[in-house]
DRENDO-1510 file (C-alpha; in Angstrom, 1 decimal, always signed):
<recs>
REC; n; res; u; v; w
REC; 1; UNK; +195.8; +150.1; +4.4 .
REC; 2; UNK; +193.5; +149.4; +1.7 .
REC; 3; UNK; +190.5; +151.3; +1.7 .
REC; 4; UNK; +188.3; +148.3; +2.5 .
REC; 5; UNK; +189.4; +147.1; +5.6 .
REC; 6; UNK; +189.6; +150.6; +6.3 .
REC; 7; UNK; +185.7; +150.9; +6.2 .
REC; 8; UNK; +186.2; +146.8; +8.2 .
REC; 9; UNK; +187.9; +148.8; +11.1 .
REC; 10; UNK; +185.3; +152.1; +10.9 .
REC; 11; UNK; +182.4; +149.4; +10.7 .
REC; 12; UNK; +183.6; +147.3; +14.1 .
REC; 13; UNK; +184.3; +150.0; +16.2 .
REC; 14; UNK; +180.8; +151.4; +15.2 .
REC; 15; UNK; +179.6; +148.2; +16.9 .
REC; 16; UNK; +177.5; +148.5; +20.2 .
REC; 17; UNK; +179.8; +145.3; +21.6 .
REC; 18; UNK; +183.0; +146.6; +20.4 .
REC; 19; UNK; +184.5; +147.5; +24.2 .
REC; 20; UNK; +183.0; +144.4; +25.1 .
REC; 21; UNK; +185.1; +142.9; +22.4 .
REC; 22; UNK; +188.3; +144.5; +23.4 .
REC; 23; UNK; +188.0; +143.8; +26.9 .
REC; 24; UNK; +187.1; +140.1; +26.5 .
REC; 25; UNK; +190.8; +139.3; +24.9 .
REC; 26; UNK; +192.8; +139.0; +27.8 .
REC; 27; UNK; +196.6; +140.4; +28.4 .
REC; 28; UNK; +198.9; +138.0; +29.2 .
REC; 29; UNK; +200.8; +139.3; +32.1 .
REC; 30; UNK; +204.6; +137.8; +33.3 .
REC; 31; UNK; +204.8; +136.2; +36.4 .
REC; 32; UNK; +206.8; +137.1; +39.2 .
REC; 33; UNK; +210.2; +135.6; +39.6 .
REC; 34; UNK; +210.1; +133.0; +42.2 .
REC; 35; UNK; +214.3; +131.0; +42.7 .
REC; 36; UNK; +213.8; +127.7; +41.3 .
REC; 37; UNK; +216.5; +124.8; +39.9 .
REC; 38; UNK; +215.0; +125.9; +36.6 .
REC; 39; UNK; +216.0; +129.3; +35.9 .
REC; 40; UNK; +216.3; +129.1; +32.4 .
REC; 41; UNK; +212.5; +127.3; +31.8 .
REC; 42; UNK; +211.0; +130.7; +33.7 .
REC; 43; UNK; +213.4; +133.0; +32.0 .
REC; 44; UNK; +211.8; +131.3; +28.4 .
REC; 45; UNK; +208.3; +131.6; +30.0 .
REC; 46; UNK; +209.4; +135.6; +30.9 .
REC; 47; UNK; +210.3; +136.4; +27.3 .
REC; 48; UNK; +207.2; +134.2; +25.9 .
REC; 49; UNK; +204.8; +136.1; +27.7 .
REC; 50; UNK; +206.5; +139.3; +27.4 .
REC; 51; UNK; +206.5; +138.6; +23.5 .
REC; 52; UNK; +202.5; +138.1; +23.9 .
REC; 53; UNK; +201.8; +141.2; +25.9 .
REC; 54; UNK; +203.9; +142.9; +23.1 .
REC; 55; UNK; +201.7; +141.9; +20.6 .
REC; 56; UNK; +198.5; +142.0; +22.5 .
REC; 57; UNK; +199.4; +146.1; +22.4 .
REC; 58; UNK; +200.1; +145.8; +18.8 .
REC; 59; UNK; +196.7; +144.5; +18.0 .
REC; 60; UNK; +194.8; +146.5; +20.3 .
REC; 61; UNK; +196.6; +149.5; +18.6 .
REC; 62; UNK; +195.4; +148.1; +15.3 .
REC; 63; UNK; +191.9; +147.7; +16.2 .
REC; 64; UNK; +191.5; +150.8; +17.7 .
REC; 65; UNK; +193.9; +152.9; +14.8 .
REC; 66; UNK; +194.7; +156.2; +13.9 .
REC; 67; UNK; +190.7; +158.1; +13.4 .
REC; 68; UNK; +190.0; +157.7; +9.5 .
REC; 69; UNK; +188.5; +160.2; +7.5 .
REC; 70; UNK; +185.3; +158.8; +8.2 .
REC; 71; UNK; +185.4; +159.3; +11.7 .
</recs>
């Protein structure tokens, strides 16, 4: 990671709103299975939203990163 967004990252979570900030993206959580005809559209919709609570951690592990020498 470059050095500047390095000081981006330090500056953000320096930020009175930053919890506000995380806590304002929401996780998008699967639904439940419920027996249907369409098994296979609700088995797409599983992994989709699987997919996005996968990267929802990924980001949120970004944004709150490994403490920088500044820190």
């Amino acid at each position: 990671m470059s050095q500047q967004l390095d000081e981006l990252l330090f500056t953000i979570r320096q930020h009175p709103a930053f919890h506000e900030f995380m806590n304002a993206v929401t996780l998008p959580e699967p639904r439940d299975f419920r027996p249907s005809a369409d098994v296979q559209g609700q088995w797409a919709e599983y992994i989709h939203r699987s997919g996005r609570k996968l990267q929802h951690g990924v980001w949120l592990s970004f944004l709150i990163g490994e403490p920088s020498q500044q820190e």
